[in-house]
C-alpha positions in Angstrom: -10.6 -10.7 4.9 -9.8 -8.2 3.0 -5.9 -5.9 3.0 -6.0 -2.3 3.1 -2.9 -0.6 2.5 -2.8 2.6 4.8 0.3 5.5 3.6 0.2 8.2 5.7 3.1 10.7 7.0 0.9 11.4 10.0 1.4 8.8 12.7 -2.0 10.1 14.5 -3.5 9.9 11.3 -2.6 6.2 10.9 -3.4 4.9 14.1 -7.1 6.7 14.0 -7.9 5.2 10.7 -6.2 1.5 11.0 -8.3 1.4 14.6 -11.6 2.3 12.6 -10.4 -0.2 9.7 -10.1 -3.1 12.0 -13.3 -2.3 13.9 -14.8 -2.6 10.8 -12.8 -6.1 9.9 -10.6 -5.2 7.5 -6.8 -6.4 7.7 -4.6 -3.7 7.8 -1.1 -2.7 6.7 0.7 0.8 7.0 3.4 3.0 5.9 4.8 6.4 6.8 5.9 7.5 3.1 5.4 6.8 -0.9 9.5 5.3 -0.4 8.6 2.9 2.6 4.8 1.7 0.9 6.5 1.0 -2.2 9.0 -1.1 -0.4 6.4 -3.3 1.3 4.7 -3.6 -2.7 8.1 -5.0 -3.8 8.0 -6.8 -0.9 4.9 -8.7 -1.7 2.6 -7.0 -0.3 -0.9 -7.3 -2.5 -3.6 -5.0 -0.7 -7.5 -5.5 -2.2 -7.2 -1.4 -1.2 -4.9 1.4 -0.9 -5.4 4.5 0.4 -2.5 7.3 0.8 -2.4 11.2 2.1 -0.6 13.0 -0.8 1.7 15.7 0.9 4.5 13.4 2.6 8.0 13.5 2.9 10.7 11.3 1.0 8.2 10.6 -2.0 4.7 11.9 -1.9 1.2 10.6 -2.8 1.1 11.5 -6.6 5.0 9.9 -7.1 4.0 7.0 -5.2 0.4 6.4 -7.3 2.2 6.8 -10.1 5.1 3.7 -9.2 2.5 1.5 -7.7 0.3 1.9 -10.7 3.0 0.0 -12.7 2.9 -3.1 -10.6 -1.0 -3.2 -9.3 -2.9 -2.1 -12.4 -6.3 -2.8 -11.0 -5.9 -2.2 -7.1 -8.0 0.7 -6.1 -5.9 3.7 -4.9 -7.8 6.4 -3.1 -6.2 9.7 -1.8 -7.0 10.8 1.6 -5.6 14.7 1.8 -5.9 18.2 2.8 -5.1 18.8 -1.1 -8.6 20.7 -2.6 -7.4 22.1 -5.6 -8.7 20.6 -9.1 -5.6 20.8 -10.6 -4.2 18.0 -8.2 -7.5 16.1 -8.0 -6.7 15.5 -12.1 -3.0 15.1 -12.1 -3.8 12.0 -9.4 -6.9 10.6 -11.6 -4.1 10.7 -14.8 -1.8 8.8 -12.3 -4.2 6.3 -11.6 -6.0 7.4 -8.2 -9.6 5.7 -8.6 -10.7 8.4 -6.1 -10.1 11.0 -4.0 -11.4 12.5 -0.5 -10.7 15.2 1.7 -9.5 15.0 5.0 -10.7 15.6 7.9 -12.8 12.4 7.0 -15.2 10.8 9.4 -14.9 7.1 10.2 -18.1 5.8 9.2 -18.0 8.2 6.1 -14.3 6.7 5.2 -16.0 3.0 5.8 -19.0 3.7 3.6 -16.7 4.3 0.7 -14.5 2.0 1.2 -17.0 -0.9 1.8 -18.6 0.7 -1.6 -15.2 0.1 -3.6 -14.3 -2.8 -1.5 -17.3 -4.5 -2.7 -16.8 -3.8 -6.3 -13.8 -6.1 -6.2 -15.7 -9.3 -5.3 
């Protein structure tokens, strides 16, 4: 089964996509900033997939890409936000985001992509 790693400051947003996630069979783990999911990396935590929001409190998205990068080189990182300019779209891609999608997402739209990067992994 595989571990996606959910970081989200939105605790409505979290709960709607881990539901979806687990529906779909997926393992799920969360966190409610970039300080608290990088915790749960140091921790041990080895997720097949991460996705994060980038506007959050404490550390955001980009800040937290850019640590997690330096321990999971090859884990896919996709960012889930209300962000739509360019200019942030690159600075995350430079960071190491393998992708990026704007939110409001739909479930099964969020599930096709993921199922599409999940599946490069195997």
């Amino acid at each position: 089964m595989k571990t996606i790693f959910l970081v989200d400051d939105s605790l409505t947003m979290l709960m709607s996509l881990k539901s979806s996630l687990e529906i779909s069979g997926f393992k799920v783990e969360t966190a409610s900033d970039g300080s608290q999911a990088l915790e749960k990396l140091k921790g041990g935590l080895k997720p097949d997939l991460i996705i994060t929001d980038i506007h959050m409190p404490n550390m955001n998205g980009l800040e937290f890409i850019k640590h997690a990068r330096q321990t999971l080189r090859f884990t896919p990182i996709l960012a889930l936000t209300t962000e739509g300019q360019e200019a942030k779209r690159d600075e995350a891609r430079k960071l190491g985001a393998t992708g990026w999608m704007l939110k409001p997402v739909g479930g099964s739209e969020l599930i096709k992509v993921i199922q599409q990067v999940v599946s490069q992994l195997a």
